[in-house]
C-alpha positions as CSV (number, residue, x, y, z in Angstrom):
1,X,12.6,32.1,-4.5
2,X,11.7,28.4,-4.0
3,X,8.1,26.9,-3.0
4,X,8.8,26.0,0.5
5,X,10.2,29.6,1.3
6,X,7.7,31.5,-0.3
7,X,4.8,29.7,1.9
8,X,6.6,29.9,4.7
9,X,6.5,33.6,4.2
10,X,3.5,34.2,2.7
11,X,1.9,32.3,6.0
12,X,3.9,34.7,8.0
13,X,3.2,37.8,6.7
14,X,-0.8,37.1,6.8
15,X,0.0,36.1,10.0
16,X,-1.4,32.2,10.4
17,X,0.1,29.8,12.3
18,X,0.6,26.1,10.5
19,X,-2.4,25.4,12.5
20,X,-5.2,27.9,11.5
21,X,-3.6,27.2,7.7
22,X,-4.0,23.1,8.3
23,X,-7.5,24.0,9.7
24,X,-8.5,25.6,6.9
25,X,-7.1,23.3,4.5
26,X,-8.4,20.6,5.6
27,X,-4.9,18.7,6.3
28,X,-2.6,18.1,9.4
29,X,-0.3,20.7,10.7
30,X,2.3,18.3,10.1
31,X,1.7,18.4,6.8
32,X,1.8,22.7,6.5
33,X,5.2,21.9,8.1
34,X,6.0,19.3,5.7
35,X,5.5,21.9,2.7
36,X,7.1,24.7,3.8
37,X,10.5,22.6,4.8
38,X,10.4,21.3,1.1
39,X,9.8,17.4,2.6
40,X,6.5,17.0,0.2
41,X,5.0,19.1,-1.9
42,X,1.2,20.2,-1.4
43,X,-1.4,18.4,-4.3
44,X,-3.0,20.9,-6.5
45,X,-6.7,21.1,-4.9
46,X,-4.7,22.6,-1.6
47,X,-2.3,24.9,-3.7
48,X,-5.5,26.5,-4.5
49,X,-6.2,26.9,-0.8
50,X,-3.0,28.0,0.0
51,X,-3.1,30.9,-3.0
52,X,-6.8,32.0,-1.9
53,X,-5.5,32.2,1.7
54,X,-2.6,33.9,0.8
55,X,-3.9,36.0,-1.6
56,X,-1.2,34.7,-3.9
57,X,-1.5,34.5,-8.1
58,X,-1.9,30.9,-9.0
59,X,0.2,31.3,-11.9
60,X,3.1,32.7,-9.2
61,X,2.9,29.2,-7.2
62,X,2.8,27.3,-10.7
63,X,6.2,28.6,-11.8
64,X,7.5,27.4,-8.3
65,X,6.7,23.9,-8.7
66,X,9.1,21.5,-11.1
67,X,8.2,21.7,-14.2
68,X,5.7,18.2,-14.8
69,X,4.3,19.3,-11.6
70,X,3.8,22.8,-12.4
71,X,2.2,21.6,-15.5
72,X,-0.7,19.1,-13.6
73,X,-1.0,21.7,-10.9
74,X,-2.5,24.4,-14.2
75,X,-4.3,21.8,-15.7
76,X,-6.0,21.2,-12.4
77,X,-6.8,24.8,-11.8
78,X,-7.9,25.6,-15.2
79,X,-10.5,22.6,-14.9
80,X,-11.4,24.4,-11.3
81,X,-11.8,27.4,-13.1
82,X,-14.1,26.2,-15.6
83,X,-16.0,23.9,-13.3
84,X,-16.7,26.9,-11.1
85,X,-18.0,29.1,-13.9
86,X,-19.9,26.8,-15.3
87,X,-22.1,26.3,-12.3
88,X,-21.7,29.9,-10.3
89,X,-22.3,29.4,-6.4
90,X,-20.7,26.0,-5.8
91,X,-17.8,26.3,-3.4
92,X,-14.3,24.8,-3.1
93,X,-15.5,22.7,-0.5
94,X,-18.3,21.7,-2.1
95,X,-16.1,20.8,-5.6
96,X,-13.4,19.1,-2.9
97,X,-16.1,17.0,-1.9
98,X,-17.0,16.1,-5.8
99,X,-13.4,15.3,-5.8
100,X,-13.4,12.7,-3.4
101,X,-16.3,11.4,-4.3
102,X,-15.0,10.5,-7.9
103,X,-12.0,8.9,-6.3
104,X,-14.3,6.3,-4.2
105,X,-14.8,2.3,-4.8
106,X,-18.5,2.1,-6.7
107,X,-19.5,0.0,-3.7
108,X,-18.5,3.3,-1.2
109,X,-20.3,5.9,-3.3
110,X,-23.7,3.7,-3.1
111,X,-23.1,3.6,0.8
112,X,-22.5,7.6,0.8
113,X,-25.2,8.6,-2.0
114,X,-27.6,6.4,0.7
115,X,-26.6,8.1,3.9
116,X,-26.5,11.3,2.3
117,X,-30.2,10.9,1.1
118,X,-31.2,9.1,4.5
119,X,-30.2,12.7,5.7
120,X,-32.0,14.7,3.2
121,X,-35.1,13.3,3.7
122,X,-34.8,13.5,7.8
123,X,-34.2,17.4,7.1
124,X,-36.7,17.4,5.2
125,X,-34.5,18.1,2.0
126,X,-36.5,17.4,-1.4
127,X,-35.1,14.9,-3.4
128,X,-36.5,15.6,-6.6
129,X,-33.6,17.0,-8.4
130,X,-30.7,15.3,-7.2
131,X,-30.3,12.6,-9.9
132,X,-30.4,8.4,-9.2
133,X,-28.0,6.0,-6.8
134,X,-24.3,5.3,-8.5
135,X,-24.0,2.3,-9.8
């Protein structure tokens, strides 16, 4: 069985619409649509999503995918794995987040690291542990 098909049943048989599955991925419903026609192919961090939402073996999806893809798609998810145990309680959001934040312009992580601790303090959030500005 191919990617596309496999999602496109595995979605069914959990009973999701695109929708609920973009919503909880984070991503368009245009783009759930996209995946399971074969038009793109989803990036690691959301084949995660899709296999925790499916209940699906990640190593089931990996030998889906093309092989060079298959092969960044394990590295990714073995670095997820060992990023999660290594400090127990941090969610995939909270690593998706870590994610992006790595990806950003040095000029666009001091803006966020800023707002972010202009909202800590207004919640009253210590500050004490959370390590210096970027930069």
């Amino acid at each position: 069985m191919d990617l596309p098909k496999s999602l496109r049943e595995a979605r069914k048989a959990k009973k999701l619409t695109q929708a609920k599955v973009a919503a909880d991925l984070g991503v368009s419903r245009p783009a759930v649509g996209q995946w399971e026609s074969g038009e793109t192919t989803p990036e690691p961090k959301n084949l995660l999503g899709l296999a925790r939402l499916y209940g699906m073996e990640i190593e089931a999806l990996a030998n889906l995918l093309p092989g060079g893809e298959a092969a960044v798609f394990r590295a990714y998810s073995a670095r997820n794995h060992a990023m999660a145990e290594a400090t127990p309680g941090i969610t995939d959001e909270e690593w998706g987040l870590v994610l992006i934040y790595r990806q950003l312009p040095e000029e666009d992580k001091a803006w966020l690291w800023e707002q972010i601790h202009r909202e800590a303090r207004r919640a009253g959030i210590s500050l004490d542990d959370a390590g210096s500005q970027p930069g």
